[in-house]
C-alpha positions in Angstrom: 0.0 0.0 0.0 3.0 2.5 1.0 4.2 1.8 -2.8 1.4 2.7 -4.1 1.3 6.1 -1.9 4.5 6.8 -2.8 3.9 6.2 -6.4 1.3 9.1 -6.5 3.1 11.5 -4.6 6.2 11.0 -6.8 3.7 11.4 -9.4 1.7 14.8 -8.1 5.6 15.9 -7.5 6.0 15.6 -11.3 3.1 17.0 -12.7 3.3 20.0 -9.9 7.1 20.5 -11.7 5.6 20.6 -15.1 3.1 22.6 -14.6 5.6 25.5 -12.6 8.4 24.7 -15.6 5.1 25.7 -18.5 4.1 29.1 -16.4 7.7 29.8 -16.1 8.0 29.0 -20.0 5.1 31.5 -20.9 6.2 34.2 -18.6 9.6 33.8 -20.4 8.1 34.0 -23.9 5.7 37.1 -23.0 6.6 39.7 -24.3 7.7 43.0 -21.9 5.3 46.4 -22.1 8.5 48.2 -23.2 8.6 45.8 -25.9 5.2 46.6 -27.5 5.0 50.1 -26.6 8.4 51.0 -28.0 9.0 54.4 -29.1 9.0 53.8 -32.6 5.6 51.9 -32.2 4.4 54.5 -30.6 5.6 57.1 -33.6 4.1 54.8 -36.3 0.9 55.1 -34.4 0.7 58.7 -34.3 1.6 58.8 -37.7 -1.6 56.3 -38.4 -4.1 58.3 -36.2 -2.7 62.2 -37.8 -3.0 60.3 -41.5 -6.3 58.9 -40.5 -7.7 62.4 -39.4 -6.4 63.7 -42.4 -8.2 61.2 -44.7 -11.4 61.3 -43.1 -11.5 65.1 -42.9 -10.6 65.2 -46.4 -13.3 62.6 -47.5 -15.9 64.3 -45.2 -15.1 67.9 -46.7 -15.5 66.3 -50.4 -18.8 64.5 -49.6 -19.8 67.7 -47.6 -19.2 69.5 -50.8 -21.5 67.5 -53.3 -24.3 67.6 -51.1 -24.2 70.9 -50.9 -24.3 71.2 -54.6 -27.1 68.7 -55.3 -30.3 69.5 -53.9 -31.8 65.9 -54.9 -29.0 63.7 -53.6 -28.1 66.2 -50.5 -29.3 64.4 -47.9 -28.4 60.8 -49.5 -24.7 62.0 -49.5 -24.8 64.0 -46.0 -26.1 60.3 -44.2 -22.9 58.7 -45.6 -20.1 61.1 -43.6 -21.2 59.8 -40.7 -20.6 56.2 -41.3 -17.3 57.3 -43.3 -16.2 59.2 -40.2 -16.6 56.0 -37.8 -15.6 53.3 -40.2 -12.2 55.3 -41.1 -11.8 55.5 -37.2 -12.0 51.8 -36.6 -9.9 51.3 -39.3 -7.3 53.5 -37.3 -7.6 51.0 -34.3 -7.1 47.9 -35.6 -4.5 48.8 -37.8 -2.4 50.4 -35.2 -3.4 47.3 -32.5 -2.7 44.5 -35.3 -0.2 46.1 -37.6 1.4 48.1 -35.3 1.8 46.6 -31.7 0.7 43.2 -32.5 0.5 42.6 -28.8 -0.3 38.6 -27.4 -4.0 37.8 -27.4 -3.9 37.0 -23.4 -2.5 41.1 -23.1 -5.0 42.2 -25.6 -7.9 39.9 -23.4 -6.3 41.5 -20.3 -6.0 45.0 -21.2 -9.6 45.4 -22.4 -11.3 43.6 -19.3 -9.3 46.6 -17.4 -9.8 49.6 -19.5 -13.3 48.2 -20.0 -14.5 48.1 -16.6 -12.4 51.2 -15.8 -14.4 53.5 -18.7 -17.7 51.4 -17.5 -17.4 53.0 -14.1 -15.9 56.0 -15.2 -18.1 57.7 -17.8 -21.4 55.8 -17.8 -23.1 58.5 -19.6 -20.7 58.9 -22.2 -21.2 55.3 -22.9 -24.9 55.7 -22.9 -24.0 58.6 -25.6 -22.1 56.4 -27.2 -24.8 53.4 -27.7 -27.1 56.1 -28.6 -25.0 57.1 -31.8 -24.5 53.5 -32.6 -28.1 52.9 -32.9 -29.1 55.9 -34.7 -26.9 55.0 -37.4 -28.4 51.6 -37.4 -32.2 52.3 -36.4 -32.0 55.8 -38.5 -35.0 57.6 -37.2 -33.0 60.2 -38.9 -30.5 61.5 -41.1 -27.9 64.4 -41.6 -30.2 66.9 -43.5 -33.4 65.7 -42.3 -35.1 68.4 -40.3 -36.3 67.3 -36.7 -37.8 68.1 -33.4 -36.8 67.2 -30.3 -38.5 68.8 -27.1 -38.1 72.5 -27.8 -35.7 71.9 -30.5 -36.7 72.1 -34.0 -33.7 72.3 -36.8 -31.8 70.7 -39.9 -29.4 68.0 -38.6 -25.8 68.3 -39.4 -24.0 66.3 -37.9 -24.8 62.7 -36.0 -21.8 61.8 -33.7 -21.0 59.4 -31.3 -21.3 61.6 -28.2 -24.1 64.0 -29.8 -26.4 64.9 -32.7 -25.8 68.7 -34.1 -28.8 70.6 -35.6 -28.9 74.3 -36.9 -32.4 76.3 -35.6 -34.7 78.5 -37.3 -31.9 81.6 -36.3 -28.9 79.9 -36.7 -28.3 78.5 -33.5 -26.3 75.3 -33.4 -27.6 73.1 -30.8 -26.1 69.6 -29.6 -28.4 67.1 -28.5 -26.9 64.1 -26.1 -27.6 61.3 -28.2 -29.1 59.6 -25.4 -31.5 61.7 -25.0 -32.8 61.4 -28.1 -33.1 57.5 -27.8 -35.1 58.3 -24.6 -37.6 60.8 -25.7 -40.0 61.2 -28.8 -38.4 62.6 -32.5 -40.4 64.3 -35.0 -38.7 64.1 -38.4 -40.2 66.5 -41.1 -38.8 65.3 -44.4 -37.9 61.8 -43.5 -35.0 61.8 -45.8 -36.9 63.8 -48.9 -35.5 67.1 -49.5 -39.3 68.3 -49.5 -41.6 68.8 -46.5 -45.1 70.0 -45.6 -45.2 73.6 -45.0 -48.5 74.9 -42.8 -49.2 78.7 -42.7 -52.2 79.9 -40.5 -54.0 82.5 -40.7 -57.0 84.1 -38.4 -60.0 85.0 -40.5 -63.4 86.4 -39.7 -66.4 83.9 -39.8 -68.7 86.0 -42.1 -65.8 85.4 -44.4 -66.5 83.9 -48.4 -64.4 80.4 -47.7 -65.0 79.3 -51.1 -62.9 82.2 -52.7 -60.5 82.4 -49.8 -59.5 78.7 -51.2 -59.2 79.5 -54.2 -56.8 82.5 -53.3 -54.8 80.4 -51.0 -54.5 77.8 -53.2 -53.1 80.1 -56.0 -50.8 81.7 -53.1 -48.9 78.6 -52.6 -49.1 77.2 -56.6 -47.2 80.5 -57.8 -45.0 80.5 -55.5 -41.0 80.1 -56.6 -40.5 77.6 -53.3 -43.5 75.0 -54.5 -43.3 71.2 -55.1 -46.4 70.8 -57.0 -45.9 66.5 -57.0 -48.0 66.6 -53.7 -50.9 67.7 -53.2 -52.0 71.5 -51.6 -54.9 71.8 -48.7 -57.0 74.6 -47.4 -58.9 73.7 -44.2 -61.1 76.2 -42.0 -61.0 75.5 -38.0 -63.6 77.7 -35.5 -61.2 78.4 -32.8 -61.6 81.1 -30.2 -58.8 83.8 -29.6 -58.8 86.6 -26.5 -63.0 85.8 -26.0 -63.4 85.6 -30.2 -64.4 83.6 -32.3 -62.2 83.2 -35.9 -61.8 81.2 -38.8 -58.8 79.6 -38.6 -57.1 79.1 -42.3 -54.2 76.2 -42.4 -52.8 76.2 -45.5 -50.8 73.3 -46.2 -48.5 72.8 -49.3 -45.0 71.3 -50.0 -42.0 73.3 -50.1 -39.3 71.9 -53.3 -36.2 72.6 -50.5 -36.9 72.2 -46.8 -34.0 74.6 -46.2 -36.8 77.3 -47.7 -39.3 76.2 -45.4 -39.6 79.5 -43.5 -39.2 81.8 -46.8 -42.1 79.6 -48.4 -44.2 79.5 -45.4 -43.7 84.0 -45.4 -44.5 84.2 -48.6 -47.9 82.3 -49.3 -48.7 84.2 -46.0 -48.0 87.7 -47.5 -49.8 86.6 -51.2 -53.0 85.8 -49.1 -53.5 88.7 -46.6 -52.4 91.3 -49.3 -54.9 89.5 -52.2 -57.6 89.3 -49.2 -57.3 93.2 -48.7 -56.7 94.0 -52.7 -60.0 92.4 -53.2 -62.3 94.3 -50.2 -62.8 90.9 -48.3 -60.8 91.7 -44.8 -59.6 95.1 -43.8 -56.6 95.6 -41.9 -58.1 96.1 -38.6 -59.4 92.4 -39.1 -55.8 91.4 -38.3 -55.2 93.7 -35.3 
């Protein structure tokens, strides 16, 4: 029986040996951090990620540039920068990780679980930002050049980022929305990725008013106008609504503007066309509108 005891430990002994002699072998073989994060690694790299910039500024600007110049395909080419800006930034990772560093895969596996659950802790809402990009690019409730609302915000997109989503108000204001906001909330896209949209002007009328030929003026208001896109159809309703203890005729005329970028400018002018054919023509007098 002691044989046998002594058989096993002679042969735990051995196995206990080979396993220390294979650590020791792999610690021997890894490589050192100085190793893979040599100075000229580290050059190569910051030539990669200054080139990348370069490139996917350059491509951005050029795409930037023919949208600009194309009404029709504007916002078709404006929804591709974009995926050109994060595609030619993933292409900057891996090839600096692979072609560059070419660090082991048990470093790689190690040095992600510990960035990743420091960044996790770290910036939890830039993450959420970051998610929220992701799946508008994916989901696409919206493209660059569509014009949206969100809460009190209502403007042409520009830009969809990682962090946030850029849009341009009414005067010119450049607002940044935290993508995860946006994924949290409610969006109201105008245009849906058509460079046309509707376009509603209102305007207060008094009931004894002739509807029949204030249609026929607003219609002709928003058909000779330069901004039109006569494929889709125009609308005149009438609403009763009551203003400061009055009662009015609420017009809503609703037609489609050819740009949405001229959605204001159309929506002043089949405003001014009607109210100055309405007073040309006896059936409102200005101090109907006061």
């Amino acid at each position: 029986m002691s044989r046998y005891i002594t058989f096993g430990l002679l042969t735990l002994l051995s196995l206990s040996g080979n396993a220390q002699e294979a650590v020791q072998d792999i610690k021997n073989e890894a490589p050192k951090l100085s190793e893979i994060f040599s100075i000229p690694k580290l050059f190569w790299s910051l030539v990669v990620i200054v080139t990348g910039y370069i490139l996917i500024r350059f491509f951005s600007h050029i795409l930037q540039i023919l949208a600009e110049r194309s009404t029709q395909y504007r916002i078709t080419l404006k929804g591709i920068i974009p995926v050109v800006r994060i595609m030619g930034w993933i292409l900057v990772i891996v090839t600096i990780i692979t072609g560059i560093f070419q660090p082991p895969m048990a470093t790689v596996l190690a040095l992600s679980a510990s960035v990743g659950v420091a960044i996790g802790f770290a910036a939890q809402d830039i993450l959420k930002n970051i998610f929220g990009g992701v799946m508008i690019l994916f989901d696409r409730p919206f493209q660059v050049g569509d014009k949206i609302e969100v809460g009190s915000f209502y403007g042409e997109v520009t830009e969809i980022g990682l962090r946030s989503t850029r849009i341009v108000t009414a005067d010119d204001s450049l607002v940044a929305i935290p993508n995860s906001t946006i994924m949290n909330g409610s969006v109201s896209n105008a245009n849906s990725g058509e460079a046309n949209c509707q376009v509603v002007a209102e305007i207060y009328l008094p009931l004894s008013i002739d509807t029949v030929r204030v249609r026929e003026i607003a219609t002709q208001a928003a058909q000779v106008s330069r901004f039109v896109y006569l494929n889709k159809p125009i609308a005149v309703l009438f609403f009763n609504e009551v203003k400061e203890r009055r009662s009015y005729l609420k017009m809503r005329l609703k037609a489609y503007v050819m740009d949405i970028r001229s959605e204001f400018a159309f929506k002043s002018e089949m405003t001014e066309i009607v109210i100055s054919t309405l007073l040309q023509e006896g059936l409102m007098k200005e101090e109907d509108f006061r």
